[in-house]
N, C-alpha and C positions, 0 to 999 in steps of 0.2 A: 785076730783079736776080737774078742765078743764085745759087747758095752758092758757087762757084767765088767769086765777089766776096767772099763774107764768109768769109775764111779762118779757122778757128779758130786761137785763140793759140799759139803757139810753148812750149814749156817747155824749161827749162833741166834738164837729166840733170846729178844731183849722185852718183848712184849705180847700178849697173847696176839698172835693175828686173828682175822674174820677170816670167813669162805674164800673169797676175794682175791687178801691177802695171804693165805697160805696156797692157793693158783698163784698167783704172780712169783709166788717163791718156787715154789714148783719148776712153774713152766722156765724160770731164769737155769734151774738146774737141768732141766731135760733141751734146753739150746745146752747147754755147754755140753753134755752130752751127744748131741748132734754134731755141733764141733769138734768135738775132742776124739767121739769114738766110730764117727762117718757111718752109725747107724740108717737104716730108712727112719722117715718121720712116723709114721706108721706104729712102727716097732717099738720105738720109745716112748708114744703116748699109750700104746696098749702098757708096757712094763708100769710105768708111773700109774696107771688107773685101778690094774688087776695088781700091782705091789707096793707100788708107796702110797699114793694119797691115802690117807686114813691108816694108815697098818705101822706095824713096828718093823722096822729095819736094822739089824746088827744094834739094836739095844737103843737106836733112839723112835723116837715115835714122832710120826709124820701129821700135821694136822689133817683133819679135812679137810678140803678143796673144794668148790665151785666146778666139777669136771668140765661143764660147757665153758665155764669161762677160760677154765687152764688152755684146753681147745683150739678156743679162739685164738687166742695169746700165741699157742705155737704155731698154731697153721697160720695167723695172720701173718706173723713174722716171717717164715718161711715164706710166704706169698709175696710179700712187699720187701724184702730184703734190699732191692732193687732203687726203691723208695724212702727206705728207711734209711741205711748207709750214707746217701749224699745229706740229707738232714743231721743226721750225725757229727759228719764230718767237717762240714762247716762252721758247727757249734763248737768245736775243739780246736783249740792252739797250731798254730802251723808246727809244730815243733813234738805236737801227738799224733800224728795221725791214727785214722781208727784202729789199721793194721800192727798197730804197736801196743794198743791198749791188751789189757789182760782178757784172756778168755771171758773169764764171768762178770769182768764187769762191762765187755761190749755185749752179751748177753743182757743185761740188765739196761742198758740204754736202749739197745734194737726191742725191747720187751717196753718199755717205758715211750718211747718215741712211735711205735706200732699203735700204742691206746691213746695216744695226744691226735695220731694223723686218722684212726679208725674205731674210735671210741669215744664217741662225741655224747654218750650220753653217761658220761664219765667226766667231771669235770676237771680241768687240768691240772688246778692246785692238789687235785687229791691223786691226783696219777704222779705228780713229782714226791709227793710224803711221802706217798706207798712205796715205790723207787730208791728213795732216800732208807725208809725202814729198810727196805731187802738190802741196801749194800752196805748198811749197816750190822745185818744181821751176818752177813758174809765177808769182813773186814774189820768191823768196828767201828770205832769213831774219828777216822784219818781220813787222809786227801782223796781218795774214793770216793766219800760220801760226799764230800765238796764238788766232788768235779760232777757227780752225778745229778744235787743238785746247781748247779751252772748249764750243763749241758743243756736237762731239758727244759729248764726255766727258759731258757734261749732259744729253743724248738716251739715250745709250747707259746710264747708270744710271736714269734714267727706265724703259727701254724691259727692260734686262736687270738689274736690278738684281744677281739673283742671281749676275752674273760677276763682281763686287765687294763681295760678303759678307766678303770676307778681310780688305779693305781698312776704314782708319776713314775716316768720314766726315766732311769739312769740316777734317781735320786734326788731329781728337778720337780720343784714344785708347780 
């Protein structure tokens, strides 16, 4: 079976995304693509740079990308997989574990949780919006989006706490 078979998911655009943000969306759909169709890493970042980012695909048209950041995003995940996973999973319900959650949307956490733990010059509140927009754009406005922001609202004071010193805790003043 080729990856051409295992297409990554479609997202629904609720707002124009940046450079940034049409990477992030990307790179969410070229992991599940890796997941899904046991491509090399290799392979699917050349397919996405020389065919989606920027290009029209089967009638919809792909924004432009940030290519170094898309990049980043999948090779860092790929690299810290390791890293990312147990952060994950402690942030989630004993009752979800990661292995149960939907393909793209543990994509979207190991993609989300990768820039909280290795992109620090990315601030965290904007790396949970951006997160929050992709699983929105790829589910809508349901319990995905909620759990996505929870999970890494929970990673990211974990991981950055000090970007949240301003803020009370738990809703304690």
């Amino acid at each position: 079976m080729t990856t051409a078979d295992k297409a990554p998911p479609t997202p629904r655009m609720f707002r124009p995304a940046n450079q940034r943000g049409a990477a992030r969306l990307a790179a969410v759909q070229a992991l599940y693509q890796l997941d899904v169709g046991g491509a090399a890493l290799t392979e699917v970042v050349a397919e996405f740079e020389n065919f989606r980012l920027g290009k029209e695909v089967d009638g919809d048209q792909y924004r432009d990308a940030d290519a170094a950041f898309f990049r980043d995003i999948i090779a860092g995940v790929v690299r810290e997989q390791r890293n990312l996973d147990p952060a994950i999973h402690v942030s989630l319900t004993s009752d979800w574990p990661l292995k149960r959650i939907d393909v793209t949307l543990r994509a979207i956490l190991r993609c989300g949780t990768y820039e909280l733990m290795g992109r620090k010059d990315v601030p965290a509140r904007v790396v949970i919006t951006e997160y929050v927009d992709v699983a929105r754009a790829f589910f809508g406005g349901g319990d995905e989006q909620r759990m996505v922001n929870g999970v890494l609202d929970t990673v990211a004071r974990k991981l950055r706490g000090e970007e949240f010193a301003d803020e009370p805790q738990d809703g304690k003043d």
